[in-house]
C-alpha positions as CSV (number, residue, x, y, z in Angstrom):
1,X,-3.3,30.4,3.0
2,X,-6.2,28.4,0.7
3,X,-5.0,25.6,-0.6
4,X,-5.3,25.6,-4.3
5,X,-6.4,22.1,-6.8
6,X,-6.0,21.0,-10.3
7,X,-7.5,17.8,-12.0
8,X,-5.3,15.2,-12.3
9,X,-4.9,14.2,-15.9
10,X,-7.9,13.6,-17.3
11,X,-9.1,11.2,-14.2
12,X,-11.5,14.3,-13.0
13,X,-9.5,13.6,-9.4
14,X,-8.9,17.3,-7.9
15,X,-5.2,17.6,-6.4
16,X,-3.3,19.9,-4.7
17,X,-1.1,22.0,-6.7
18,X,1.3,20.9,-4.1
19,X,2.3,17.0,-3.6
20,X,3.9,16.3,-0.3
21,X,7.2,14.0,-1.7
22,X,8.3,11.4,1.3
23,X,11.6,10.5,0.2
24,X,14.0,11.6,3.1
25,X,11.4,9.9,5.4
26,X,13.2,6.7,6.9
27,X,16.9,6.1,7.3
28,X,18.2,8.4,4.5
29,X,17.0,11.2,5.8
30,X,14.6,12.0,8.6
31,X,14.5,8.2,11.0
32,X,12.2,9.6,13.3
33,X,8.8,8.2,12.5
34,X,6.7,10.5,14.7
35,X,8.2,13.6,13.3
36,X,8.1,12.6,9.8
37,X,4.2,11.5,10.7
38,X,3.8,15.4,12.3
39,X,4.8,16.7,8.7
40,X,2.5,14.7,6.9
41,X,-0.3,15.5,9.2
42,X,0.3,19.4,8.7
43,X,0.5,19.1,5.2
44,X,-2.8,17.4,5.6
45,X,-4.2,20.2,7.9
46,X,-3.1,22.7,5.1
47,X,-4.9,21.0,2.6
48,X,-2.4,19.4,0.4
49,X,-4.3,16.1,-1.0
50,X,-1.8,14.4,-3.0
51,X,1.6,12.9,-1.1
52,X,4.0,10.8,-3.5
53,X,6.0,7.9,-2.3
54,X,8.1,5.2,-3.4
55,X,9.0,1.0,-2.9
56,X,12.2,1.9,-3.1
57,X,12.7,5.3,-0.1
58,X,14.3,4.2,2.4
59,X,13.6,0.0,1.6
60,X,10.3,0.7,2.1
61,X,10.4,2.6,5.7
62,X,9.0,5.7,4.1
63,X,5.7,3.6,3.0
64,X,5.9,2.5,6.4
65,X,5.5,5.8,7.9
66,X,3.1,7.4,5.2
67,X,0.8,4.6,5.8
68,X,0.2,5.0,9.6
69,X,0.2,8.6,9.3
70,X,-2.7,8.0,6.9
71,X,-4.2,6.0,9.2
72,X,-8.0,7.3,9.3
73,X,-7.8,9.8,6.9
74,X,-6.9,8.0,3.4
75,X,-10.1,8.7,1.6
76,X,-8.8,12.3,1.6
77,X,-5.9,11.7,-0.2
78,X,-4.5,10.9,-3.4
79,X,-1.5,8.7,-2.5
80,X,1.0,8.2,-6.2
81,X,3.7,5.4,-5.7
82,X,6.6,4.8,-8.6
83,X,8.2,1.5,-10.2
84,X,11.3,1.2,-12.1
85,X,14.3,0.0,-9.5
86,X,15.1,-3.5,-8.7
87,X,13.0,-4.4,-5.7
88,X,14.0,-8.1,-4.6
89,X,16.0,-11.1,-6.9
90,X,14.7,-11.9,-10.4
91,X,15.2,-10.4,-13.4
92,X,11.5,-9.4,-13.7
93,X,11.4,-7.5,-10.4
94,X,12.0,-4.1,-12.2
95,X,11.7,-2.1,-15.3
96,X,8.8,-0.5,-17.3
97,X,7.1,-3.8,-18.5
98,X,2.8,-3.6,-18.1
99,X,3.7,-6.8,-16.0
100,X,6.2,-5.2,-13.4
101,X,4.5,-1.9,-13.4
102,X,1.5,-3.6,-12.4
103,X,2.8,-5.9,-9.7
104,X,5.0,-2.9,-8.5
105,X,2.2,-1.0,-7.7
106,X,0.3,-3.8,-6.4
107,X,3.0,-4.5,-3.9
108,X,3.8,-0.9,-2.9
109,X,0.2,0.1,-2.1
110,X,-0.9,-2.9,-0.6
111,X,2.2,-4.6,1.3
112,X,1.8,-4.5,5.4
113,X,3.7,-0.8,5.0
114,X,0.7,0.9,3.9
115,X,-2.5,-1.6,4.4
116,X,-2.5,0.4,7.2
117,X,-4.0,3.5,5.8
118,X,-4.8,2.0,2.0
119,X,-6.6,-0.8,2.7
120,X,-8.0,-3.4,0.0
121,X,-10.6,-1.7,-2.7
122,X,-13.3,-3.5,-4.6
């Protein structure tokens, strides 16, 4: 099967026409971290490029496993995270404010749970 890619939006990022979705990864669906991390790695192998995940699967166990499955091989992926939920006390710690959209993201891609494989940019 060949893998086929789309630009993303108008970023000129080339994406597979499939995203890999991690939400049942963790405790509300699949627990076991090594065969949640096989799936990812043969969706890799098959050449999907884009895997979507979320602060909120699983309280954060999904990022957990997404990010040591990506150990190694992140620059080959487009990784998309979401805000929205509550995540924590305070009345700012949700919504779709510039503010918690950006600190949202900031905390989901670069909390221990996915430093792994995201590591800090310039």
């Amino acid at each position: 099967m060949t893998m086929n890619y789309r630009t993303l939006g108008g970023t000129g990022i080339q994406v597979s026409v499939h995203c890999l979705g991690t939400m049942m990864f963790g405790a509300v669906g699949n627990p076991d971290h090594d065969d949640c991390a096989r799936i990812i790695h043969a969706a890799l192998d098959q050449g999907i490029n884009f895997v979507d995940t979320a602060d909120m699967y699983s309280g954060g166990e999904s990022e957990e496993i997404v990010g040591k499955a990506l150990k190694g091989r992140r620059d080959d992926i487009v990784l998309a995270t979401k805000v929205h939920f509550q995540m924590g006390e305070g009345r700012n710690r949700s919504g779709n404010s510039r503010r918690w959209i950006l600190q949202g993201v900031e905390e989901s891609l670069f909390q221990p749970r996915l430093r792994a494989a995201v590591g800090r940019r310039p």
